[in-house]
C-alpha positions in Angstrom: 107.1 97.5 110.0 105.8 99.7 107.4 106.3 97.0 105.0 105.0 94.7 106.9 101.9 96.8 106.7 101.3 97.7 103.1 101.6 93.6 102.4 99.3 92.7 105.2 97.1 95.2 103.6 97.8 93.4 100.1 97.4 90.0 101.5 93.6 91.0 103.1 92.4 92.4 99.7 93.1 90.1 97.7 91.6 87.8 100.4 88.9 89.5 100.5 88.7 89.6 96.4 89.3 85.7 95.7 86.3 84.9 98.4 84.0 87.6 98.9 81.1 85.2 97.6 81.7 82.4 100.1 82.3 84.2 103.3 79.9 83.8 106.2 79.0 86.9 107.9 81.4 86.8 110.8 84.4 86.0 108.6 83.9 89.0 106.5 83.0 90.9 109.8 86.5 90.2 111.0 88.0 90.8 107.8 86.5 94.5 107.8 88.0 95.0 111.2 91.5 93.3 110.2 91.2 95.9 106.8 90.2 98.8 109.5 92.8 98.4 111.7 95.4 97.9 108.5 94.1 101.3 107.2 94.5 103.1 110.4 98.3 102.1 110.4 98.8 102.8 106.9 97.1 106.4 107.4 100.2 106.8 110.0 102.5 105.5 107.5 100.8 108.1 104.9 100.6 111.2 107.6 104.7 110.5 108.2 105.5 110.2 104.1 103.4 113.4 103.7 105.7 115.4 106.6 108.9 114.1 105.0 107.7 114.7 101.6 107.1 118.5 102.5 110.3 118.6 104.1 112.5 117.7 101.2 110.2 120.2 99.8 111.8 123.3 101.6 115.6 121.8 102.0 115.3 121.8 98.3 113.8 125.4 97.9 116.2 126.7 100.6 119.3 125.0 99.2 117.8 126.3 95.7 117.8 129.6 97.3 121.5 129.8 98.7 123.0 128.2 96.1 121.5 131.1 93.6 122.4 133.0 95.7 125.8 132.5 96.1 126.1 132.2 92.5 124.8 135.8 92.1 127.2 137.3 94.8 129.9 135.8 92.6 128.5 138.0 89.6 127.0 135.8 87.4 123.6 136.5 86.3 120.1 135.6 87.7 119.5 133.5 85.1 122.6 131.7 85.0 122.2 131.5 88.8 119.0 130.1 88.3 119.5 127.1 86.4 123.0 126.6 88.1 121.4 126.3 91.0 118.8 123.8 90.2 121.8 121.7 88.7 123.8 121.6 91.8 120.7 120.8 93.9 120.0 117.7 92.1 120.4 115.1 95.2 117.5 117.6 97.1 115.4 117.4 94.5 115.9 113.3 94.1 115.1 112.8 97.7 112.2 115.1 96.9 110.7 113.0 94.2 111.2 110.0 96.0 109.2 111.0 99.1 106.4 112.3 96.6 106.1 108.8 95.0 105.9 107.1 97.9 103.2 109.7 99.2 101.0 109.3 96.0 101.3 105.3 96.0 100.4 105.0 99.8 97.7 107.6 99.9 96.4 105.7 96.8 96.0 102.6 98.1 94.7 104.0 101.6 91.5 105.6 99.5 91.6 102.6 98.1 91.0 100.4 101.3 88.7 103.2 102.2 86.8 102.2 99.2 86.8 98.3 99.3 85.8 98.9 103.5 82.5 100.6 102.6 81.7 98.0 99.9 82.4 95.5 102.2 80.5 97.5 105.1 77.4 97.2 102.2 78.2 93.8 101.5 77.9 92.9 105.4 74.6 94.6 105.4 73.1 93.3 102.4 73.9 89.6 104.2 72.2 90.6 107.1 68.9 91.6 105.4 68.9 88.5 103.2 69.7 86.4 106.4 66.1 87.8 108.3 64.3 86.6 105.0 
């Protein structure tokens, strides 16, 4: 579904940015509500890679944690520990990244929509007034 989302997203934009200059008001009226309801979704989609994002965040710190941890109960040194630690905690910190790219690309593109729905909000407008003339 979330797929499914981001490319119906993608498909209305660049709808939107092939024929902007020949739609009638009511088509681009439903195409801002189409692009409203899209972005609502996607802001779901966003809020849920933001959670998961933070929460590779702390397995990593806690697994960070423990394993320097254990590494210093074993006598080696705080430093050692350290960088031992981050070593072994390599998958966390993958899983990490990978939620944070996702979070960045989505949230993009959902301040992006944000963006294209007030221009097309102005657009809308700017018809109306030159429609009473």
């Amino acid at each position: 579904m979330e797929s499914e989302i981001v490319k119906s997203v993608d498909d209305v934009v660049q709808s939107y940015d092939k024929n902007y200059k020949v739609l009638s008001i009511d088509k681009l009226l439903d195409l801002q509500t189409k692009l409203s309801t899209l972005a609502y979704n996607l802001s779901d989609i966003v809020a849920d890679y933001k959670r998961d994002y933070n929460k590779a965040y702390y397995i990593r710190k806690i697994e960070v944690s423990k394993q320097k941890n254990a590494i210093i109960n074993l006598g080696k040194s705080a430093a050692y520990a350290e960088s031992q630690a981050i070593e072994d905690t390599a998958n966390e910190l993958s899983d990490e990244l990978q939620f944070e790219s996702m979070t960045v690309r989505l949230d993009n593109k959902l301040r992006q929509v944000n963006k294209i729905l007030d221009g097309l909000s102005q657009r809308i407008s700017y018809l109306k007034e030159e429609k009473k003339r």
